[in-house]
MOPAC internal coordinates of N, CA, C and O (Angstrom, degrees):
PM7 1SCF
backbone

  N    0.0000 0     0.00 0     0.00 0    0    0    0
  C    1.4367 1     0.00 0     0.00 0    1    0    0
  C    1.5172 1   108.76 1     0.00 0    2    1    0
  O    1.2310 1   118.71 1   -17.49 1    3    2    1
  N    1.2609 1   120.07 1   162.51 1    3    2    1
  C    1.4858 1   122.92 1  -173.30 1    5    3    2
  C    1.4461 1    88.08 1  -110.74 1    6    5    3
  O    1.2310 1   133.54 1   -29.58 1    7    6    5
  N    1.4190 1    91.43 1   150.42 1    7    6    5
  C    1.8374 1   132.43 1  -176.73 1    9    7    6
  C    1.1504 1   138.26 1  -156.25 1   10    9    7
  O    1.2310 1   114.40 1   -73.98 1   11   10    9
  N    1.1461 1   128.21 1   106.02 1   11   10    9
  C    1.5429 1   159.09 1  -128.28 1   13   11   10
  C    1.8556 1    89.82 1  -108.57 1   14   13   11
  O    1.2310 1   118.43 1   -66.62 1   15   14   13
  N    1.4197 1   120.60 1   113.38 1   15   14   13
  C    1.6724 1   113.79 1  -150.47 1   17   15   14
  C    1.7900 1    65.20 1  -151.55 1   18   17   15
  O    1.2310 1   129.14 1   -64.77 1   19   18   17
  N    1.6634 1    99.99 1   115.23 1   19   18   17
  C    1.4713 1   131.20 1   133.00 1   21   19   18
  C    1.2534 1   147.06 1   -61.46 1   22   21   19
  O    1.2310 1   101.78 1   -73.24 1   23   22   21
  N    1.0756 1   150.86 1   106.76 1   23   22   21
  C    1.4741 1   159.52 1  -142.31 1   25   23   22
  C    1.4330 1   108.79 1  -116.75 1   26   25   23
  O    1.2310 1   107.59 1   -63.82 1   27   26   25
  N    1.2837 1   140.76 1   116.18 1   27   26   25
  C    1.2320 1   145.38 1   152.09 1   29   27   26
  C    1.6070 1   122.74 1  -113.24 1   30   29   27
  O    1.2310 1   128.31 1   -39.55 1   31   30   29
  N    1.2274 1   101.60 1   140.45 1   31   30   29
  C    1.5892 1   106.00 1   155.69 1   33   31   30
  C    1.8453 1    94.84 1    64.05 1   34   33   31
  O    1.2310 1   114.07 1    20.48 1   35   34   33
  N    1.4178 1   128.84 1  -159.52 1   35   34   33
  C    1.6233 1   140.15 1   144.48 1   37   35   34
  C    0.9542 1    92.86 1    25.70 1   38   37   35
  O    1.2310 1   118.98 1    81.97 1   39   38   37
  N    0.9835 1   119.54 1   -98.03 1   39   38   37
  C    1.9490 1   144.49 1  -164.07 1   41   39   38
  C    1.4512 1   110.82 1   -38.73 1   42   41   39
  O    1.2310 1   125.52 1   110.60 1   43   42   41
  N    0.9343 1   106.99 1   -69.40 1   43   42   41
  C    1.7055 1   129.46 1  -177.74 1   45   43   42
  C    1.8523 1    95.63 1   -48.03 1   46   45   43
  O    1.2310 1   116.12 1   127.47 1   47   46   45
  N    1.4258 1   124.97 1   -52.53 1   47   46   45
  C    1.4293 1   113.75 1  -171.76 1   49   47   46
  C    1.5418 1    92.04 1   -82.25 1   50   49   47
  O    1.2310 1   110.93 1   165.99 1   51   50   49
  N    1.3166 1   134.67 1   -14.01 1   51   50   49
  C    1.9522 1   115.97 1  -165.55 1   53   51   50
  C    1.4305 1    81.65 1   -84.11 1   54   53   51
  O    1.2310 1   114.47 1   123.61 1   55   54   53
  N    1.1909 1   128.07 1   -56.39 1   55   54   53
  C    1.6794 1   129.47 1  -160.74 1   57   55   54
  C    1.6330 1   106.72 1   -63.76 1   58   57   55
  O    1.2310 1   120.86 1   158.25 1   59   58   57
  N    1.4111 1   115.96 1   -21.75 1   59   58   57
  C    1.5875 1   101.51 1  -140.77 1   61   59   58
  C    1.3724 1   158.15 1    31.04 1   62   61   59
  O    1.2310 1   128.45 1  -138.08 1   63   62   61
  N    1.4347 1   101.34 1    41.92 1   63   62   61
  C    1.2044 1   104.92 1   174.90 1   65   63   62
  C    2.0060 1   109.25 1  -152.43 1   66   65   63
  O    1.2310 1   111.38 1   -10.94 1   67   66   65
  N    0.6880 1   133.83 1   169.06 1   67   66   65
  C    1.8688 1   133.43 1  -160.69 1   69   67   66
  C    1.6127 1    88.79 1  -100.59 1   70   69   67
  O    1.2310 1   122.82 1   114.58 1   71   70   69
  N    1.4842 1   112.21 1   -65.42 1   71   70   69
  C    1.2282 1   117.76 1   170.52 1   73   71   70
  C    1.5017 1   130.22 1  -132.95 1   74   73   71
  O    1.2310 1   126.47 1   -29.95 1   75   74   73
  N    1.5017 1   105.17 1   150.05 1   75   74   73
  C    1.5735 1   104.19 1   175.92 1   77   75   74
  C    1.4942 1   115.28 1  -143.54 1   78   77   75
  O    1.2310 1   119.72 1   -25.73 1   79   78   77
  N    1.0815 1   118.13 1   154.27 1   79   78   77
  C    1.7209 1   125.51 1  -174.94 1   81   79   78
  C    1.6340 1   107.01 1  -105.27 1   82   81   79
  O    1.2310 1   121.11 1   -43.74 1   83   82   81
  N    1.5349 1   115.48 1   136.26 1   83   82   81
  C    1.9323 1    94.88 1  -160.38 1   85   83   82
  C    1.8811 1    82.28 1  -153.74 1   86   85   83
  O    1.2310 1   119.66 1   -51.66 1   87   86   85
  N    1.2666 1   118.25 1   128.34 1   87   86   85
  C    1.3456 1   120.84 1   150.25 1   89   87   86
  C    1.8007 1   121.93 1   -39.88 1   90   89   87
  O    1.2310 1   121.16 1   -50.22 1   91   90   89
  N    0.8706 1   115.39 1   129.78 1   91   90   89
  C    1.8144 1   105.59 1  -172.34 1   93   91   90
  C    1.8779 1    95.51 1  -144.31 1   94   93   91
  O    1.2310 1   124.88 1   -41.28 1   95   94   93
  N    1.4127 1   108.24 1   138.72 1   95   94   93
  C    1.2966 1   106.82 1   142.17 1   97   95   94
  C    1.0756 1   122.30 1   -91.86 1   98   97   95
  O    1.2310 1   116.02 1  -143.87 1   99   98   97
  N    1.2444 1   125.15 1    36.13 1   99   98   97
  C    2.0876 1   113.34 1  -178.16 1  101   99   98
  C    1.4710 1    98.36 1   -96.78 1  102  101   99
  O    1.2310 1   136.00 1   -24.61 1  103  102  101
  N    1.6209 1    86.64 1   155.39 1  103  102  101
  C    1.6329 1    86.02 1  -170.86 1  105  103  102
  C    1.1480 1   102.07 1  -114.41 1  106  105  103
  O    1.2310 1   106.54 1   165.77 1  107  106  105
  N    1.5500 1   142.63 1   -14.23 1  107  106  105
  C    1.5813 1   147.10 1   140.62 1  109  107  106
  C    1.5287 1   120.93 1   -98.85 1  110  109  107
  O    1.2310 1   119.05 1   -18.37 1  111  110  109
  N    1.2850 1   119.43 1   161.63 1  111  110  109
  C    1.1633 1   136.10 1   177.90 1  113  111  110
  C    1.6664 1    97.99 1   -42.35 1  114  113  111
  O    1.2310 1   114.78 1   104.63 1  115  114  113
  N    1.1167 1   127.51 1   -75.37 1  115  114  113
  C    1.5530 1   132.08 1   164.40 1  117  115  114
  C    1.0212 1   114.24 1     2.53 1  118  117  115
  O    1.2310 1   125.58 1   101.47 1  119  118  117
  N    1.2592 1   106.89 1   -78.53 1  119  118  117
  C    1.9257 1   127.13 1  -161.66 1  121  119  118
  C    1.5461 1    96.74 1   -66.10 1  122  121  119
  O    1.2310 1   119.98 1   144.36 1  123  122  121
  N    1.7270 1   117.65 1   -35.64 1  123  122  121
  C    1.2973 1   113.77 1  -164.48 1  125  123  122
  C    2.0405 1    97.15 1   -84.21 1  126  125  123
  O    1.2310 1   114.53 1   157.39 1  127  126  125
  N    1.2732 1   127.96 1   -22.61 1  127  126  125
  C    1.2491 1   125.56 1  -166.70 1  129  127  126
  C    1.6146 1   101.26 1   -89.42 1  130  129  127
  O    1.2310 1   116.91 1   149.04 1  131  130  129
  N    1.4157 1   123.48 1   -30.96 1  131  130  129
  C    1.4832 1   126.82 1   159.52 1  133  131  130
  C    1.6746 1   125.67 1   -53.55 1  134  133  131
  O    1.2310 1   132.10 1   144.01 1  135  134  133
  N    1.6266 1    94.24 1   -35.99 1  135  134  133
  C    1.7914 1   107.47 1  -175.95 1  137  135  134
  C    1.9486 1    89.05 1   -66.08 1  138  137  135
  O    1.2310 1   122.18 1   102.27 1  139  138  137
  N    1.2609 1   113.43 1   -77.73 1  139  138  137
  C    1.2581 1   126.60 1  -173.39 1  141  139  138
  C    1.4914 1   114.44 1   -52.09 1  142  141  139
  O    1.2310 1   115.19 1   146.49 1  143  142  141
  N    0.9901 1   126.73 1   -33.51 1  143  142  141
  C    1.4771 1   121.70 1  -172.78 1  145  143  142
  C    2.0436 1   101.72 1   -77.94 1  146  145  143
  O    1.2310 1   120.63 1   153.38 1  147  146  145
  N    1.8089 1   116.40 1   -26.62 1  147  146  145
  C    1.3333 1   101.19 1   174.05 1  149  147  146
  C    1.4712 1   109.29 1   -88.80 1  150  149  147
  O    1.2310 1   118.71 1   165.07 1  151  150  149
  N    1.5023 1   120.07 1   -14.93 1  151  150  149
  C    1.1389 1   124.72 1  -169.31 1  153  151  150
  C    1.1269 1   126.02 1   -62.57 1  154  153  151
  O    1.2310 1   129.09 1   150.62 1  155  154  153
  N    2.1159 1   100.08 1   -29.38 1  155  154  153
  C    1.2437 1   127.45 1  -177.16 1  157  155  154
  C    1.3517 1   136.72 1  -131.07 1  158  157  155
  O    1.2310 1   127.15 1  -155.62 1  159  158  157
  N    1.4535 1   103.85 1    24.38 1  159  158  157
  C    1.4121 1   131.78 1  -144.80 1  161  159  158
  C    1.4677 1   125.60 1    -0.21 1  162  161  159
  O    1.2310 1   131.15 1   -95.29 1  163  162  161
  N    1.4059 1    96.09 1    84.71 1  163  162  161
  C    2.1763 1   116.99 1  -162.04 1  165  163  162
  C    1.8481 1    74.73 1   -75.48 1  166  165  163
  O    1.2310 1   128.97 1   -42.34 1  167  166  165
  N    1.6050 1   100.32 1   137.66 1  167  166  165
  C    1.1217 1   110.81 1  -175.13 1  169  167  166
  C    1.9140 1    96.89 1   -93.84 1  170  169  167
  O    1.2310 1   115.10 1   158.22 1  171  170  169
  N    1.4900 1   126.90 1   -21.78 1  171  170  169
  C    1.0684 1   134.42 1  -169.25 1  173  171  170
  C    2.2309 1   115.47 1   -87.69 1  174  173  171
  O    1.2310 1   125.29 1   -72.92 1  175  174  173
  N    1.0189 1   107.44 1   107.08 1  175  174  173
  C    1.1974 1   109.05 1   167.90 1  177  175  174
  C    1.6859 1   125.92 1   -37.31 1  178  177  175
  O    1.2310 1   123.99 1   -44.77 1  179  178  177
  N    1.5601 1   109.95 1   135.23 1  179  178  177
  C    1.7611 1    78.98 1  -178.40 1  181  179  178
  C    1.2912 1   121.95 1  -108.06 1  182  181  179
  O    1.2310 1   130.24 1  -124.33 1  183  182  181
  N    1.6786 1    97.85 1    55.67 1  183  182  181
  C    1.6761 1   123.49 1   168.97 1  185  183  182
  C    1.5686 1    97.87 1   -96.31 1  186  185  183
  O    1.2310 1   124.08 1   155.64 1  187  186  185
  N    1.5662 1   109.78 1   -24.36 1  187  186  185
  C    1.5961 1   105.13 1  -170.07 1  189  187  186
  C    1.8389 1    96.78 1   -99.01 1  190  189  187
  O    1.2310 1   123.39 1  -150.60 1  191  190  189
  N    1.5179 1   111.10 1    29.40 1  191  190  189
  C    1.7463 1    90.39 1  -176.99 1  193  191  190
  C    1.5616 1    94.40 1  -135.06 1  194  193  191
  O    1.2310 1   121.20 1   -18.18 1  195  194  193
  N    1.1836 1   115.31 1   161.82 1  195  194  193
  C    1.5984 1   124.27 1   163.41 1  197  195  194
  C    1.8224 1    91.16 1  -104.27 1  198  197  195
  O    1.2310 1   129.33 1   -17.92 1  199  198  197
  N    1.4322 1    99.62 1   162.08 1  199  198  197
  C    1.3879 1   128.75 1   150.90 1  201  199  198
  C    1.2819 1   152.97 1   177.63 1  202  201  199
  O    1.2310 1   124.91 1   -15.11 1  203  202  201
  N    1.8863 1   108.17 1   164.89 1  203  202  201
  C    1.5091 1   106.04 1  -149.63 1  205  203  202
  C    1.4327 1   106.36 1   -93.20 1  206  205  203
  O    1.2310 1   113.12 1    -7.43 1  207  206  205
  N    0.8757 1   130.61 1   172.57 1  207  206  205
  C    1.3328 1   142.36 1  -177.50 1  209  207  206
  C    1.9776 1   116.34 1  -144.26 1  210  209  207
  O    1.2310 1   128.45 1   -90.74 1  211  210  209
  N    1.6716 1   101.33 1    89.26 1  211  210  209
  C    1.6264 1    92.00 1  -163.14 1  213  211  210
  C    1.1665 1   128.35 1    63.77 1  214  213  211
  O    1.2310 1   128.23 1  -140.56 1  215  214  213
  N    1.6856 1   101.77 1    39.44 1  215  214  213
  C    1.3329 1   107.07 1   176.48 1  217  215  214
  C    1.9448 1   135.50 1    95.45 1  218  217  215
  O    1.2310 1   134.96 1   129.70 1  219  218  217
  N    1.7125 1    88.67 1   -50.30 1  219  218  217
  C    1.5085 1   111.67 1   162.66 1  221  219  218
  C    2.4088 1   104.03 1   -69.77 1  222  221  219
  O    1.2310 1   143.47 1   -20.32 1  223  222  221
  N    1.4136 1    72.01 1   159.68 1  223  222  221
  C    1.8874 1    87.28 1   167.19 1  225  223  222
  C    1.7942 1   100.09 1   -95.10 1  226  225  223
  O    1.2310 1   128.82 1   -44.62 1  227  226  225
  N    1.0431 1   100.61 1   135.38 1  227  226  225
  C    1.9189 1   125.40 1  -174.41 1  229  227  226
  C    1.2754 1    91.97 1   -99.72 1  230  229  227
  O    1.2310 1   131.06 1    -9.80 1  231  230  229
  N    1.3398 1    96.26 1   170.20 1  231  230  229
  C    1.6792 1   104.02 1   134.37 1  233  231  230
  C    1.6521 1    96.41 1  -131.72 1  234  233  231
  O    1.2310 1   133.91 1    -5.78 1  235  234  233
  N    1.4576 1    90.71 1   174.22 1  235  234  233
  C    1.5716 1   124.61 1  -159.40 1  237  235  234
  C    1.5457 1   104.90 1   -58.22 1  238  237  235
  O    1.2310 1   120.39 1   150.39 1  239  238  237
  N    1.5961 1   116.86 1   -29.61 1  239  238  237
  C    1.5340 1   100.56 1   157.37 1  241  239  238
  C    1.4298 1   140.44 1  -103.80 1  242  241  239
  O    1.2310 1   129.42 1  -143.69 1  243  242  241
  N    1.4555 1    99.45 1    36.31 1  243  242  241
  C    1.6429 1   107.12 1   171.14 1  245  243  242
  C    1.7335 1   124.41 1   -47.04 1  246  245  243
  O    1.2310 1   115.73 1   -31.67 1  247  246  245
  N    1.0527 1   125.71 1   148.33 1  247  246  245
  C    1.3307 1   120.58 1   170.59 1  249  247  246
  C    1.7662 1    99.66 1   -69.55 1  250  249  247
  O    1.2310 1   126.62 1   -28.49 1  251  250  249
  N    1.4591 1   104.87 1   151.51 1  251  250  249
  C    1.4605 1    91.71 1   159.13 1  253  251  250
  C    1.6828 1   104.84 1  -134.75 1  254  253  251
  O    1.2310 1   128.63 1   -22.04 1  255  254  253
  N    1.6300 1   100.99 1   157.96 1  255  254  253
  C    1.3970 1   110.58 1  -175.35 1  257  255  254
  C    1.5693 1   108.87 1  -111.63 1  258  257  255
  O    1.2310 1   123.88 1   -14.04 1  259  258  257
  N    1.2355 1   110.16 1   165.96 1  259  258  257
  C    1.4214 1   110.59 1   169.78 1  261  259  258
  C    1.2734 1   114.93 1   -61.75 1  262  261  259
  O    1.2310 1   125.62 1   -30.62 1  263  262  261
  N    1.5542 1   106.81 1   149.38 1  263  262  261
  C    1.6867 1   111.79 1  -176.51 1  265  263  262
  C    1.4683 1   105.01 1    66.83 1  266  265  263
  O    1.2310 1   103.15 1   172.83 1  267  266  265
  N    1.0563 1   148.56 1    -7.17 1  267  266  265
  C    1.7053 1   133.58 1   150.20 1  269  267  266
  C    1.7661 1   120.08 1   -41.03 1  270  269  267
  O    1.2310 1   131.75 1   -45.23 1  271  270  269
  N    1.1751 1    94.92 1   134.77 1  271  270  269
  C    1.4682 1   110.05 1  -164.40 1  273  271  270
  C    2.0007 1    87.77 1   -93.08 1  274  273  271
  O    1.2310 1   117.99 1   -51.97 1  275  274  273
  N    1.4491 1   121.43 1   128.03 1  275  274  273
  C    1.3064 1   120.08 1   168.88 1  277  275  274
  C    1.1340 1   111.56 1  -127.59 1  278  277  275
  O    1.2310 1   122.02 1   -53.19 1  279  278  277
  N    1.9297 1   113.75 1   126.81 1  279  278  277
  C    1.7404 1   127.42 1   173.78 1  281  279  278
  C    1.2170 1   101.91 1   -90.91 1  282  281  279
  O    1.2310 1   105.62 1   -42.35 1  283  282  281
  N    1.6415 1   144.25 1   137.65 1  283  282  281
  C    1.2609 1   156.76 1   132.00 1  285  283  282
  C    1.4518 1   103.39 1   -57.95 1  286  285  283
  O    1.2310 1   102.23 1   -66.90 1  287  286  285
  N    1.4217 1   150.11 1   113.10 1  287  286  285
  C    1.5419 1   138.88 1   169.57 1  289  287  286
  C    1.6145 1   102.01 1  -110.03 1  290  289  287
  O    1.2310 1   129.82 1   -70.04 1  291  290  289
  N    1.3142 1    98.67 1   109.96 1  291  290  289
  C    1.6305 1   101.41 1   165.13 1  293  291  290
  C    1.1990 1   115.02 1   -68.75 1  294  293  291
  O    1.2310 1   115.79 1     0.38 1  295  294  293
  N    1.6164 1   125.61 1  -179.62 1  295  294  293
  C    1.1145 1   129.85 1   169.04 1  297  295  294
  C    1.0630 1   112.81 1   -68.53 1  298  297  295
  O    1.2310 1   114.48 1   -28.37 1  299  298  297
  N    1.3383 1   128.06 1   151.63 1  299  298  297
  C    1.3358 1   147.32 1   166.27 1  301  299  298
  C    1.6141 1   135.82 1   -60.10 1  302  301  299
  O    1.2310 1    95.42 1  -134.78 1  303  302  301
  N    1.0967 1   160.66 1    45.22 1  303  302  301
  C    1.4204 1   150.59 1  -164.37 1  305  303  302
  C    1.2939 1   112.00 1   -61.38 1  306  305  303
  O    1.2310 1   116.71 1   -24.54 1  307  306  305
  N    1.4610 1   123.86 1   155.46 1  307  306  305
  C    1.5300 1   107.43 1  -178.44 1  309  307  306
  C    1.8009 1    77.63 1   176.07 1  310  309  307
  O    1.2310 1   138.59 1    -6.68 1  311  310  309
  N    1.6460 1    81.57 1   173.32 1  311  310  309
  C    1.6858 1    95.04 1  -168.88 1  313  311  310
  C    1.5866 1   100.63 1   179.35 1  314  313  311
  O    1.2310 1   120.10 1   180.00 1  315  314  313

């Protein structure tokens, strides 16, 4: 299925790119943050991430459908 995968912050500089569209068999956010995190060696666990699913916040065992748009959100730093 095709999947529309958002990049912020961490992510966005390991991957290089903000966004990308990628054929996936994962069938939750999980399976899809494991595919991508060896694919791309995400240095961040995804105990340390929230994420959205179409905008809304998921959790990690959502079903996913074709054409779902997916955000990885790292933690935040700020000051």
């Amino acid at each position: 299925m095709q999947l529309t995968i958002t990049y912020f912050a961490l992510l966005r500089d390991q991957r290089g790119l903000d966004t990308e569209t990628i054929d996936s068999p994962a069938a939750t956010p999980a399976e899809l943050y494991t595919q991508l995190a060896e694919q791309h060696s995400f240095t961040l666990p995804s105990s340390a991430l929230k994420v959205a699913v179409n905008d809304d916040f998921a959790h990690w065992t959502t079903p996913l459908k074709d054409g779902d748009t997916i955000v990885f959100i790292p933690p935040v730093a700020g000051g």
